[in-house]
C-alpha positions in Angstrom: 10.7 11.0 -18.7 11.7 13.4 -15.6 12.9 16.4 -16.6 16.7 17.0 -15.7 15.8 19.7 -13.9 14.2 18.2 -11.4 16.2 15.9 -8.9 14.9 12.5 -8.0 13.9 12.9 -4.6 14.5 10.1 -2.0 11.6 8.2 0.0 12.4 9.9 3.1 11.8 13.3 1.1 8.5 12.3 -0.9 7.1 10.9 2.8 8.4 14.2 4.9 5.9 16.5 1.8 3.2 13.4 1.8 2.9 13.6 5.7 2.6 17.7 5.9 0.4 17.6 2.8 -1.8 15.1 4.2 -1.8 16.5 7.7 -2.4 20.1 6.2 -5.5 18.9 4.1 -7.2 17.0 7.5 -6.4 20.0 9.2 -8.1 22.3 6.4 -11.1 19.9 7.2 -11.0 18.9 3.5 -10.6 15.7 3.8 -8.4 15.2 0.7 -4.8 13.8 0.1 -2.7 16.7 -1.5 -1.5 15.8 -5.3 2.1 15.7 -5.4 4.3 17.1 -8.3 4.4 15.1 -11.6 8.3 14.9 -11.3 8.4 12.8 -8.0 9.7 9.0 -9.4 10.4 6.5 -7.1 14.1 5.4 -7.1 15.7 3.3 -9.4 15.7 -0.7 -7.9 18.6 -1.9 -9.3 17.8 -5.0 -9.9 14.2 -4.2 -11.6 14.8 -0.9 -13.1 11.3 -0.4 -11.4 10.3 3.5 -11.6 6.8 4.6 -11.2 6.3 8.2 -11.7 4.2 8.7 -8.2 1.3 11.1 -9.3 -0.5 11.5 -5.5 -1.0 10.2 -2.1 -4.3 8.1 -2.2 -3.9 6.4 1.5 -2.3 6.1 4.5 -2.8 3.2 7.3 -0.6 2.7 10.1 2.4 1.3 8.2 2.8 2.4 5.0 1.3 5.2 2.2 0.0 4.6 -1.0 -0.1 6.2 -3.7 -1.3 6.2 -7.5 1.4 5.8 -9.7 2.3 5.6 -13.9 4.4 2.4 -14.5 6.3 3.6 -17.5 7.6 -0.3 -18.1 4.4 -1.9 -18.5 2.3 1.5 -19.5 0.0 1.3 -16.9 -1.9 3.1 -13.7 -0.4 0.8 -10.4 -0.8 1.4 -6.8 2.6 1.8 -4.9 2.3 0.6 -1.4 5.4 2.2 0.7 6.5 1.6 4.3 6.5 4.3 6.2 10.1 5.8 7.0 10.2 5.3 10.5 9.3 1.5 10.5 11.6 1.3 7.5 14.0 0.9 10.4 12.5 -1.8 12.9 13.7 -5.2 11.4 10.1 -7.0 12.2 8.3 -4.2 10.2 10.1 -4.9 7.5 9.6 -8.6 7.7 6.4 -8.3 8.2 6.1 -6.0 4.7 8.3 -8.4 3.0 5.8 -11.3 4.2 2.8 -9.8 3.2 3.8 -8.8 -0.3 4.7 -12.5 -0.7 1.6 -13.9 0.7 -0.7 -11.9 -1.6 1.1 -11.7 -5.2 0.3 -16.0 -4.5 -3.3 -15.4 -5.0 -5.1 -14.9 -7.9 -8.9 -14.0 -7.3 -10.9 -11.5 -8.8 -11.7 -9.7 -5.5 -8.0 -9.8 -4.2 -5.9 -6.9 -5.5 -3.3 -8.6 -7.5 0.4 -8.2 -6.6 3.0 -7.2 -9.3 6.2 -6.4 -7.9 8.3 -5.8 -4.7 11.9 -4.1 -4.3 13.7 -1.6 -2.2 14.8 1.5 -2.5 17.3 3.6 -0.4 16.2 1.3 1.9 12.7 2.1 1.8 10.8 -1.2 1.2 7.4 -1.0 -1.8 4.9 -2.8 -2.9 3.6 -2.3 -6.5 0.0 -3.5 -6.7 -3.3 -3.1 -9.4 -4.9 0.7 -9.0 -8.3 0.2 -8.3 -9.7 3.7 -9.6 -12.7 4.1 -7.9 -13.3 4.4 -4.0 -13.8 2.2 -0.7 -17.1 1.0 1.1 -16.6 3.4 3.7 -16.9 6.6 1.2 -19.8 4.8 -0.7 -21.6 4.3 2.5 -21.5 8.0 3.8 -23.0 8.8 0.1 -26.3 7.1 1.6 -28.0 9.2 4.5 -30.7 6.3 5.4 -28.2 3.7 4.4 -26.4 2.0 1.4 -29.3 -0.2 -0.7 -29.8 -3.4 0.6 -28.9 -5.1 -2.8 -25.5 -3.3 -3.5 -24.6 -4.2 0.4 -25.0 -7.7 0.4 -23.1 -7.6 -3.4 -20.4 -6.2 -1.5 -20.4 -8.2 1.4 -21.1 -11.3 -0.8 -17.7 -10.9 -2.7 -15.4 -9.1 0.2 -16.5 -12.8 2.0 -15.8 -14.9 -1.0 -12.0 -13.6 -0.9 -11.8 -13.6 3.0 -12.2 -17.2 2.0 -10.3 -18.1 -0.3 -7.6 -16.4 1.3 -8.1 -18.1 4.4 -7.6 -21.3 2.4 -4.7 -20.2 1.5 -3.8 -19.8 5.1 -3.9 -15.9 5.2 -6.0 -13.9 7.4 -6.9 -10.1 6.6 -5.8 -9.0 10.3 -7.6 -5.7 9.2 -10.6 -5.9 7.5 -12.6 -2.5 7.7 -15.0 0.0 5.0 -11.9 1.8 4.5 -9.8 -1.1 2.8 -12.7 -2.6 0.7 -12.1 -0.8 -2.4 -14.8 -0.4 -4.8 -14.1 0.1 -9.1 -15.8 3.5 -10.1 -18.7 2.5 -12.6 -18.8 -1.0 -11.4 -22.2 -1.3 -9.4 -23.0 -4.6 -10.9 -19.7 -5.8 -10.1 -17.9 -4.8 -7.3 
């Protein structure tokens, strides 16, 4: 429950503080996403009544920021995917969010990040997605100066290629397949 005191803020708000926090931290040389304040709830979908209290910024890519989120409905950690404010306005960004959302939440494989939900709000368009709590193949690999073991690797590799095929069966291509968006389950060596 938000207190009253605080005033839901809107999308455009929540990205202006993301986008200084995160610039600020880079710019520290820290390298970590600023943790936003436990108050900050995305606004209320109408038609879901859909509103994750958005605990921190966990990513940004070149459309949209992510962040970890509590989804008071279903009692849960989710990941809240959210397109950026200034492509919330170009018509083919949006359709192109809209798209993807639908194209992922119809496939079901253990190494694809499920899909939950989808909405808008104050015209800000979001994704709600399974929080993988753990970190990507980019960050494990920089935790190995003469490389990453040659077992966990081709574990990785074997099941990041098992879902680049079965999505392509499904006629969906990953237009952006990099370390940075393979994400990795903490404590899960054996199966990643």
């Amino acid at each position: 429950e938000v207190p009253a005191e605080h005033p839901t803020p809107t999308l455009d708000d929540m990205f202006s503080r993301a986008d200084i926090a995160m610039y600020a931290a880079k710019r520290a040389g820290k390298g970590q996403i600023a943790l936003y304040d436990s108050t900050m709830v995305l606004p209320e979908a109408a038609d879901l009544q859909y509103r994750p209290l958005l605990i921190e910024a966990i990513g940004s890519g070149g459309m949209a920021v992510v962040y970890k989120a509590k989804c008071h409905r279903l009692n849960r950690l989710v990941a809240v995917k959210v397109l950026k404010s200034d492509l919330a306005e170009d018509a083919d960004f949006r359709r192109r969010f809209r798209d993807e959302s639908q194209a992922v939440a119809m496939l079901s494989h253990p190494n694809i990040v499920s899909v939950y939900d989808r909405g808008s709000s104050d015209g800000q368009l979001w994704i709600s997605m399974r929080f993988i709590d753990g970190t990507n193949a980019e960050r494990a690999l920089a935790e190995y100066a003469g490389g990453m073991p040659p077992d966990r690797a081709v574990r990785i590799i074997s099941r990041v290629a098992s879902a680049l095929d079965y999505a392509h069966r499904h006629q969906l291509l990953h237009r952006d397949v990099k370390p940075a968006n393979i994400l990795l389950a903490a404590g899960a060596a054996d199966d990643e």
